[in-house]
LUMRO-161289 format. One record per residue (C-alpha): z, y, x. Coordinates in steps of 0.25 Angstrom, whole numbers, always signed. Each point is the difference from the previous one (the first is absolute). Layout:
<pts>
PT     w     v     u
PT     Z     Y     X
...
</pts>
This chain:
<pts>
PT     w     v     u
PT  +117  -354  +178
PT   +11   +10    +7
PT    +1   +12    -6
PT    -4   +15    +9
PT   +13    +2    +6
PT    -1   +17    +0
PT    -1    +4   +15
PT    +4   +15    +1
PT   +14    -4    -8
PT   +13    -7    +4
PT   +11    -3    -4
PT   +14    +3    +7
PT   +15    +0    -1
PT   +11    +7    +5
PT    +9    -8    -7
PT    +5   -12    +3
PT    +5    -4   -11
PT   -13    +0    -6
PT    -9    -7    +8
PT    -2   -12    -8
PT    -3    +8   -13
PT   -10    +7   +10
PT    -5   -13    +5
PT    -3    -3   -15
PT    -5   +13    -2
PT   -12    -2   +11
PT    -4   -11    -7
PT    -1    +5   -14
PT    -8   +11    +6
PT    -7    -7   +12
PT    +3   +10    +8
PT    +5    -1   +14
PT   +14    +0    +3
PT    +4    +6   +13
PT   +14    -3    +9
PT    -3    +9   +12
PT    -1   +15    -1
PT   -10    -3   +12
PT   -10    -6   -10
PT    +0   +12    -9
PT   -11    +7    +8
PT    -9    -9    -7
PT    +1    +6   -13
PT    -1   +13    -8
PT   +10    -1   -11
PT   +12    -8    -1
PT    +6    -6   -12
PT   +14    +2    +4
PT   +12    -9    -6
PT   +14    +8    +2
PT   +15    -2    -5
PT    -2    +7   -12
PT   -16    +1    -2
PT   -15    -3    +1
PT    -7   +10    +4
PT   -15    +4    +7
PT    -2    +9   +11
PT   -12    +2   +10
PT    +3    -5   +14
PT    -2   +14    +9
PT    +8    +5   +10
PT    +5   +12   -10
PT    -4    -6   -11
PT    +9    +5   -13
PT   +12   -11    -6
PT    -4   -10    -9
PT    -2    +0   -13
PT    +6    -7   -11
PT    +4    +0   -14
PT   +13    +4    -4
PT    +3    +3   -16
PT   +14    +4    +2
PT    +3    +9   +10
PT    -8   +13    +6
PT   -12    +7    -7
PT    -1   -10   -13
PT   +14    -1    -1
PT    +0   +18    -3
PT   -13    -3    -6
PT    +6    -8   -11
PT   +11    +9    -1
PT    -6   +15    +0
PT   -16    -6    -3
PT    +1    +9   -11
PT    +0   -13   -11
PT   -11    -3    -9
PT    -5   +15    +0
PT    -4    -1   +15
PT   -15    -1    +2
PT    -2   -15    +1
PT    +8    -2   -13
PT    -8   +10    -6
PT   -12    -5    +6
PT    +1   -14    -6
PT    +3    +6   -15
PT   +16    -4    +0
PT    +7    +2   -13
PT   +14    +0    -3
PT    +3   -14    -5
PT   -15    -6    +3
PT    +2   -12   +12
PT   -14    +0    +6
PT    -6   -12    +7
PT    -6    +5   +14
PT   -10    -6   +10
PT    +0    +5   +13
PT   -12    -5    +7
PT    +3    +5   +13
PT   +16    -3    +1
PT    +1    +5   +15
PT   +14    +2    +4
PT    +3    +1   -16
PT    +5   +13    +0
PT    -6    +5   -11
PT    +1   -14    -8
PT   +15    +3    +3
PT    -1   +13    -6
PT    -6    -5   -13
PT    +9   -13    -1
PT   +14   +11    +1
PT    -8    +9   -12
PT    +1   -14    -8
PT   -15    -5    +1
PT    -3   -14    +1
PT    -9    -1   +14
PT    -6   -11    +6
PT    -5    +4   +14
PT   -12    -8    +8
PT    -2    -1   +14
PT    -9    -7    +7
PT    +3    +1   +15
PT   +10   -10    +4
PT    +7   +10   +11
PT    +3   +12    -9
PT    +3   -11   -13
PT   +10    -5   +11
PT    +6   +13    +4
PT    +1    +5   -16
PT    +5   -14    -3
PT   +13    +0    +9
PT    +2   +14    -7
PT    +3    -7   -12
PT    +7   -10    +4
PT    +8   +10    +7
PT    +2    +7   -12
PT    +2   -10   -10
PT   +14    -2    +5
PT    +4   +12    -8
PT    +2    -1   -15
PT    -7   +13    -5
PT   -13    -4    +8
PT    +2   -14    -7
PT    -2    +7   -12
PT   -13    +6    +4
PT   -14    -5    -4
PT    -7    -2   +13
PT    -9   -12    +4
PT    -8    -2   +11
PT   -13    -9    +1
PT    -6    -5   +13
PT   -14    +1    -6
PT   -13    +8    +2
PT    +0   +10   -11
PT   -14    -2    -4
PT    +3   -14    -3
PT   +13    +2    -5
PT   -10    +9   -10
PT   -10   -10    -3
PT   +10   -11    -4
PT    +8   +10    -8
PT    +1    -5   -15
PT    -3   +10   -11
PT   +13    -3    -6
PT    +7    +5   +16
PT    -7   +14    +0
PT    +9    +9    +5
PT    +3   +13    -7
PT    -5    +6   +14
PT    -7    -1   +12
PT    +6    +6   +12
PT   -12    +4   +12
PT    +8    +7   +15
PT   -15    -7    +6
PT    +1    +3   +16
PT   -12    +8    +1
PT    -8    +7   +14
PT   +10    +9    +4
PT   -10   +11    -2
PT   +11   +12    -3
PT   +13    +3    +6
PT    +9    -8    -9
PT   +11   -10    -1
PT    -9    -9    +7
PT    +6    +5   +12
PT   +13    -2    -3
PT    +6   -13    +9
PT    +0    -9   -10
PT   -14    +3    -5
PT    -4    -1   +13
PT    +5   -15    +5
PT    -4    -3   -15
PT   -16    +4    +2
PT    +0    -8   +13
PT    +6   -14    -7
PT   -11    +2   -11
PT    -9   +11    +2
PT    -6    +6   -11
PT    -3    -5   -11
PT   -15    -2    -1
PT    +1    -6   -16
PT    +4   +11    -6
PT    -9    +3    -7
PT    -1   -13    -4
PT   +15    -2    -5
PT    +0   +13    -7
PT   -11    -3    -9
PT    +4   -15    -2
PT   +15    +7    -5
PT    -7    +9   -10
PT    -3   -14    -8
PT   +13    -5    +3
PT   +11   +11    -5
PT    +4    +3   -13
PT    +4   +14    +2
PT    -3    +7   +12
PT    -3    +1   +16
PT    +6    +8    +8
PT    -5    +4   +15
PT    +9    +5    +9
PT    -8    +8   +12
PT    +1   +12   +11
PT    +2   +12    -7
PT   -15    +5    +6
PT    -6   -13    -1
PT   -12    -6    -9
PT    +1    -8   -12
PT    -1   -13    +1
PT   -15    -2    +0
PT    -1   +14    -3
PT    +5    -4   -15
PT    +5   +13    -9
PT   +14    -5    -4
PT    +4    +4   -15
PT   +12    +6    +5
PT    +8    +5   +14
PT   +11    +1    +5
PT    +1    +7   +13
PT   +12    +2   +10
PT    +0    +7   +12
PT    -7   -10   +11
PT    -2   -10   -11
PT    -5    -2   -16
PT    -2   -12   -11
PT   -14    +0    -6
PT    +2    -5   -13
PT   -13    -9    -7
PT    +5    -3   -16
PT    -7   -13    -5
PT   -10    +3   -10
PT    +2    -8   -13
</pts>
């Protein structure tokens, strides 16, 4: 039986060069590839293949650039730089040490900045994913990236998986030290969420309904702790009291220890 090919996405490119790749890349998604900018009126968001990138963007008349993964250059690049190191809030938020390599899940791997951030403090991550298009865009990030020997170096795996399975087949030898949640929830505060990338993010997956669900299937699943990253204003994750928080200025990291 066909597979549902996704209707309110296609694919296009503006590279010649690349149109093969992209016809390829139509089929591993089963998405629609468009040739002709006059069939772009049919969709809402376009998967955009360039010279140097994949990247999203919604299909509006003023609609912001696209948005792709780049670990090298621009805000990740100063990020690794000047984050601050392990002492920045996320490090501290995970219960680094000096010279302890933690294992990491990040359940909701996104556009892997944050999975980035821990994998350059030394941490061992695996990231899930479960939409194909984001998994697409974050996976030519890598690739991208992996022509550079440092990032070579890095710890930093991506699944195509839905992360409640990926939990439920989880070994108990494979625990992870911990558990990373950024769950996209109803944009209920002024947040983050509105920040271009949240936004073409939300609506490829929504929210995420589960939760709930995944957070209390990880408490079993950890051998250390989970960490929640939410809106600063926001609730805890099925209004849960977290052990410990770390709070920025428009973000914080609600910390759950596992009890032994």
């Amino acid at each position: 039986m066909a597979l549902r090919v996704m209707k309110n996405i296609a694919l296009f490119c503006v590279d010649e060069s690349r149109k093969l790749e992209t016809e390829k890349l139509s089929r591993t998604l089963n998405i629609a590839y468009i040739q002709n900018a006059s069939d772009m009126e049919k969709f809402s968001i376009l998967l955009i293949v360039t010279k140097n990138y994949i990247g999203i963007q919604f299909n509006s008349k003023n609609a912001p650039t696209p948005v792709f993964v780049d670990f090298l250059h621009g805000k990740l690049k100063h990020r690794k730089q000047f984050g601050g190191g392990k002492n920045q809030l996320i490090g501290r938020a995970i219960g680094m040490k000096s010279k302890e390599k933690l294992s990491v899940l990040d359940l909701t791997a996104g556009l892997g900045e944050d999975a980035f951030i821990l994998a350059t403090l030394g941490c061992n991550v695996v990231m899930c994913e479960k939409s194909k298009i984001i998994h697409a865009v974050l996976q030519d990030g890598l690739k991208r990236a992996l022509k550079e020997t440092w990032f070579q170096n890095l710890s930093l795996k991506l699944i195509h998986i839905d992360s409640l399975n990926y939990l439920l087949q989880l070994d108990s030898n494979d625990y992870p030290d911990i558990i990373y949640l950024d769950p996209m929830f109803p944009n209920q505060h002024k947040t983050a969420l509105n920040k271009k990338e949240m936004r073409i993010i939300k609506a490829i997956v929504g929210d995420d309904v589960d939760s709930e669900k995944l957070f209390n299937l990880a408490l079993s699943k950890v051998k250390k702790r989970i960490v929640v990253k939410r809106a600063r204003l926001a609730p805890s994750i099925g209004n849960q009291k977290p052990d410990i928080v770390f709070e920025g200025k428009s973000s914080r990291f609600d910390v759950y220890l596992k009890s032994h």
